[in-house]
N, C-alpha and C positions, 0 to 999 in steps of 0.2 A: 504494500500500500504506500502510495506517494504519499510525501509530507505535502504536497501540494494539494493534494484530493482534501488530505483530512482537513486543513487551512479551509478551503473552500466550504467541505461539509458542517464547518463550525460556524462562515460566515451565514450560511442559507441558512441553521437553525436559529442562530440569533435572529434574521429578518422573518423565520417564524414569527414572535413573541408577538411583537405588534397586534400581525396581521389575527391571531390567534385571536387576542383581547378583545378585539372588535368584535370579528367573527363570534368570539360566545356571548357577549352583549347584545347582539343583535340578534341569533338567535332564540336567548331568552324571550327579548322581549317580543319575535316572530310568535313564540310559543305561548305566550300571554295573552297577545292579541287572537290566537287561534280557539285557547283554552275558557279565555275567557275569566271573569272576577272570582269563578268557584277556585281555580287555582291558583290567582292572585291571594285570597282570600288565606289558602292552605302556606301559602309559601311564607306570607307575613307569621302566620299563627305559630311558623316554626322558627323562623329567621328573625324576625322581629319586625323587617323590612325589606320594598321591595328596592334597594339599593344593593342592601346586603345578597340578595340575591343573583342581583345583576354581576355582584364583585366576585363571589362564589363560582357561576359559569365562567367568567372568564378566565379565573386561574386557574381553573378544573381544563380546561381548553388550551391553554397554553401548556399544562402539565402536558396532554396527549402529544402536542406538538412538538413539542420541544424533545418529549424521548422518542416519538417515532421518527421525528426528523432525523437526530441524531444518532439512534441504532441503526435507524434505514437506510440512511445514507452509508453508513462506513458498511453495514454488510451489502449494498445495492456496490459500491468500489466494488468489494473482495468479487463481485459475478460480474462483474464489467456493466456495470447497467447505470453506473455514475457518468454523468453528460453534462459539458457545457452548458450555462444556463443563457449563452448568446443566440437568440434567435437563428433560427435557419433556412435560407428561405423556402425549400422544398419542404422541410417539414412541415411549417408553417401552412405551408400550400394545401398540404394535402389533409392535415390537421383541420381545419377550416372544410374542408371537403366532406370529411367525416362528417364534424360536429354539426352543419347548417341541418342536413337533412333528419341528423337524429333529434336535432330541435325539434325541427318540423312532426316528427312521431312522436316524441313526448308528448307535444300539446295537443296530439287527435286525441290522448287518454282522458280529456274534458270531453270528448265529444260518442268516444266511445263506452267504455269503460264509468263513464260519468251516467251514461244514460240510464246505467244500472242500479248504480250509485251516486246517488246527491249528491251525498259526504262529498268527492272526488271532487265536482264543480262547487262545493261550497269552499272547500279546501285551496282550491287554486285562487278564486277569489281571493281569499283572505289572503292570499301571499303575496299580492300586488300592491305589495305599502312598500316605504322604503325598509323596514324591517327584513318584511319578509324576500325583498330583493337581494339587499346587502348581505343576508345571512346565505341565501341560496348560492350564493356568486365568492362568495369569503369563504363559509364553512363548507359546503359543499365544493367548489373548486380547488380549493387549496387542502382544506386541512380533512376532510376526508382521502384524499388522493393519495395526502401523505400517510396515513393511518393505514387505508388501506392497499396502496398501491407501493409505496419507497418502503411501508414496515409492512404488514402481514404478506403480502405477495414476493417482497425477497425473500423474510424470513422462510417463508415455505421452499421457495426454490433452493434457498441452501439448504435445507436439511435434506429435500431428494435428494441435493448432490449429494453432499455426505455421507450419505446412510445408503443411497443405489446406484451413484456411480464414483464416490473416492476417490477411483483408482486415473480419473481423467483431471487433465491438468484446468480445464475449464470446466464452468459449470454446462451439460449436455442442453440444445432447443429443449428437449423433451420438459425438460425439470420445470424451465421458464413460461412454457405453454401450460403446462399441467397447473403448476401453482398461479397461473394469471385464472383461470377455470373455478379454481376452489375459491380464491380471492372473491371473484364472481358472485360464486353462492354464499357465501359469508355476509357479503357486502348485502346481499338480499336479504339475508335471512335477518339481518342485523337492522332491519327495517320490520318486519313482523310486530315486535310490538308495539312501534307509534299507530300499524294499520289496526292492528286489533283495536288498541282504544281512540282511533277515530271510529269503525265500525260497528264496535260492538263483538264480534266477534271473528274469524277467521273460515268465508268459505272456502270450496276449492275453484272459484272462479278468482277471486282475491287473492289467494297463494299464486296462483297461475297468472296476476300481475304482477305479480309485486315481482316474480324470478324472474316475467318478462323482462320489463322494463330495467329492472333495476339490474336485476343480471346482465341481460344483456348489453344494457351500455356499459356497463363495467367491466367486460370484454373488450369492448371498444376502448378503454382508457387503459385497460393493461396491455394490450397490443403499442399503443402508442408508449406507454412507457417501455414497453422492450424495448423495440425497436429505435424510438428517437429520443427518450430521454423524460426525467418527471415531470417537466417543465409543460409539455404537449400535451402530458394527460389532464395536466391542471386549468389549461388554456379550452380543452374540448369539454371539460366536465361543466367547466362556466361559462359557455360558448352554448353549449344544450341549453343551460338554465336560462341566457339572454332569450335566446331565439322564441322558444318555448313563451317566456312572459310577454316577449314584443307580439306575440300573434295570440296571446288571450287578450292581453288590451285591446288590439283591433279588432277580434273578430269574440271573442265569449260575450 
């Protein structure tokens, strides 16, 4: 491992912090205005206040970030998956190619999947504040990507390597496809229960979104981290969420 990699992997986690702080402030308060005063109500009766709460997310958000950055990163080096964070322009290109259109399917899930379920188009409504934008494009673009994509998706990939192919001096495609896949379903499954208690409870039409959607773009964002780098997965995952809200404004 270069002293120059880790240098770098120190400066990116430190420009976590920030971004992290915001992201779970704004979050919370996504989650308030979605929730509504019964949960306001719960969080004072425990916290004392809703500041204190606000201050809680945020370190709790930064905590995630700061160690998944920084494990992710130095084990993302050790498999070559550490990348320039200077724009590129094919990448970029083709990053942008991906994400328009998966925008574009995100927001049918208002029109589909909504039809079935209010919740879904009450839900998307409610995310069209500056709350629920900045949190979607902060928490979701960034500091998911990094949770799930620079930490749970390396860490996976190095343990295949280690444990079933050791004996190669790289880590094998197989390891990085496979663990981009699990990362996937994690990432999904790890949405379950916000769906549950907006719904009420868990059909199999609603499991069979949630893997959709959420699986499957997060296929799309580990690919783009193989291949070009965390930087692209973070740019597509916020790239869905822009698209996606600019065409419920115009058209829900």
């Amino acid at each position: 491992m270069k002293n120059e990699n880790i240098r770098k992997i120190l400066i990116f986690t430190l420009c976590l912090i920030p971004i992290a702080a915001v992201a779970g402030v704004f979050v919370c308060l996504y989650q308030l205005d979605l929730y509504g005063e019964e949960m306001l109500a719960e969080a004072i009766a425990m916290l004392g206040s809703k500041e204190v709460l606000l201050v809680i997310t945020a370190v709790q958000t930064v905590g995630y970030a700061v160690v998944c950055g920084l494990i992710g990163g130095l084990i993302a080096d050790q498999l070559g998956l550490w990348r320039s964070f200077k724009l590129q322009k094919k990448s970029l290109l083709l990053t942008l190619a991906l994400s328009l259109p998966l925008g574009v399917m995100f927001s049918l899930d208002y029109w589909t999947f909504g039809a079935v379920f209010p919740a879904i188009q009450d839900a998307a409504s409610a995310g069209l504040t500056v709350q629920g934008n900045i949190a979607a494009v902060l928490y979701g673009g960034v500091i998911e990507e990094v949770m799930l994509r620079l930490f749970v998706m390396s860490l996976l990939a190095l343990i295949l390597w280690k444990v079933f192919a050791r004996k190669q001096e790289s880590a094998p495609a197989w390891t990085l496809a496979t663990a981009n896949v699990v990362a996937a379903v994690l990432f999904a499954a790890g949405h379950l229960p916000a769906t549950a208690v907006t719904f009420g409870s868990l059909s199999p039409l609603l499991l069979f979104r949630c893997f959709l959607l959420n699986g499957g773009f997060a296929m799309v964002f580990g690919y783009l981290y193989r291949k070009h780098g965390i930087l692209y997965a973070m740019i597509s995952h916020a790239a869905l969420h822009i698209v996606s809200r600019v065409i419920w404004v115009i058209f829900a």
